[in-house]
C-alpha angles and dihedrals in degrees: 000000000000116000086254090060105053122098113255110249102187116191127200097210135188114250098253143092106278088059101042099089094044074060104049105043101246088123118053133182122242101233104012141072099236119203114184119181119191117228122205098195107053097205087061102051081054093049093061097041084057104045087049101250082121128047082209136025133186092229142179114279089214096056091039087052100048086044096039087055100056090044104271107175098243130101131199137218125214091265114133119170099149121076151143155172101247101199080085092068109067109095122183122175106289088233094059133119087228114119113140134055089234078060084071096070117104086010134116118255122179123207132174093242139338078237094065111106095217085064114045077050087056090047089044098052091042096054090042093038117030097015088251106160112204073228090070100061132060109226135209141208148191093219150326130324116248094226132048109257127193092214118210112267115275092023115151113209121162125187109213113170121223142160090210128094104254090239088066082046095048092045093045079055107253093123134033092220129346123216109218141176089226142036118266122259087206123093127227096060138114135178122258098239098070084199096030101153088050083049090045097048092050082053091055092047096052102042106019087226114137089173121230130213110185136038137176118274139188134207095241092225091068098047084050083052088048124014094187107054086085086065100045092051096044087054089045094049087050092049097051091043084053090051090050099048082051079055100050088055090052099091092191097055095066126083079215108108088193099039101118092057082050084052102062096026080062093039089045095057100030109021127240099311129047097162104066114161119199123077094249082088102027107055089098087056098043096043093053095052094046089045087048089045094057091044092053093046102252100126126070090203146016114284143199139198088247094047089055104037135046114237110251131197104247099192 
């Protein structure tokens, strides 16, 4: 089959190395013309999968859990090339007396949207780990959710609009802390866990989970039209994951002076690779975000890993 002839697979993909070869074409599919674009905002890149401008999007977990639920026509595949400890993203004023997750309880906490994955991780991780109820804060946000949700009881949720980023907010005094996806651009801030990569790690060594907020996703019409395009861009994910952790081991390709000590720190505490797409090693992951999504009322419905992600063959 000539290029011309291949069906087009575009790809609305997140701005990061796993993704770079699926971009630049170092990583090609067998039988499609693939055409990833990277996008650098994420939202963005969400927006567009959603709207149909791409057959596949690498798209928030939290959003394609709430929609999956109430029968939104998109399926996933266990590709997952956006993750992070989320323990890292708790900020509070530098200048705060907050200094313990059990501190968060009766105060303000703004967050972009009960619908963002890094914070229904962060929710998550405070109820299992510190007894931190999502009842016990009240939470703020910029604006709406974008799906309905049926919210636990007791659960204090508050919309204030505002064109301002919510660290400004927070460090105008709005919020006590603020769970976000990014860093802030703001100054004046620090995270809550004074040691958060050592409390992360200690996670990672107790429960295995390295949590993961996005995943690939597919517009179920265009995976009826053509069944095998889920295997092909498994397989192409994996390749280009491969390429990057080849990357990571290159110390000069790196702006990092210091990247090869990261390296095996990284490679110390989580093997060789972190990064592991399938859902052999992921069903603890994905069992615990789907659990965390039904206790913090995102699903309409029970759901389970096979309800969410077409089965792929790992080999």
């Amino acid at each position: 089959m000539s290029e011309n002839q291949k069906p087009v697979l575009s790809l609305a993909a997140g701005y990061h190395l796993r993704a770079k070869a699926l971009c630049d074409g170092r990583v090609t599919l067998k039988n499609f013309a693939l055409n990833a674009v990277a996008y650098e905002n994420d939202g963005l890149g969400h927006d567009e999968f959603l709207a149909g401008k791409f057959a596949a999007g690498e798209f928030s977990l939290a959003m394609y859990l709430a929609l999956k639920s109430r029968g939104a026509p998109y399926l996933a595949i266990p590709v997952f090339p956006n993750r992070k400890f989320r323990q890292s993203y708790i900020f509070v004023p530098e200048n705060s007396t907050l200094r313990a997750p059990a501190q968060l309880k009766g105060k303000k906490v703004g967050i972009p949207s009960w619908l963002n994955t890094a914070g229904l991780w962060a929710r998550g991780i405070l109820s299992d780990e510190y007894g931190v109820q999502p009842q016990d804060i009240h939470w703020i946000m910029p604006r709406k959710n974008k799906v309905d949700l049926a919210l636990p009881a007791g659960t204090r949720v508050d919309v204030v609009a505002s064109q301002e980023s919510l660290a400004a907010r927070m460090l105008q005094g709005e919020f006590d802390a603020i769970i976000v996806p990014d860093f802030p651009d703001e100054k004046g801030w620090r995270r809550l866990f004074a040691d958060s990569k050592a409390v992360e790690q200690e996670f990672y060594r107790r429960t295995g989970i390295f949590p993961t907020s996005h995943a690939i996703t597919f517009h179920t019409a265009y995976l009826e039209r053509h069944p095998t395009a889920a295997q092909e861009m498994f397989e192409a994910c994996v390749a280009a994951k491969n390429l990057a952790l080849c990357d990571d081991a290159d110390a000069t390709y790196s702006n990092f002076v210091w990247n090869r000590q990261v390296w095996e720190e990284q490679q110390a505490v989580m093997g060789a690779d972190p990064w592991k797409f399938g859902i052999k090693d992921n069903e603890n992951v994905l069992n615990t975000i789907i659990r965390f999504a039904e206790e913090q009322g995102l699903l309409a419905k029970k759901m389970t890993i096979d309800d969410l992600f077409i089965r792929i063959d790992e080999a």
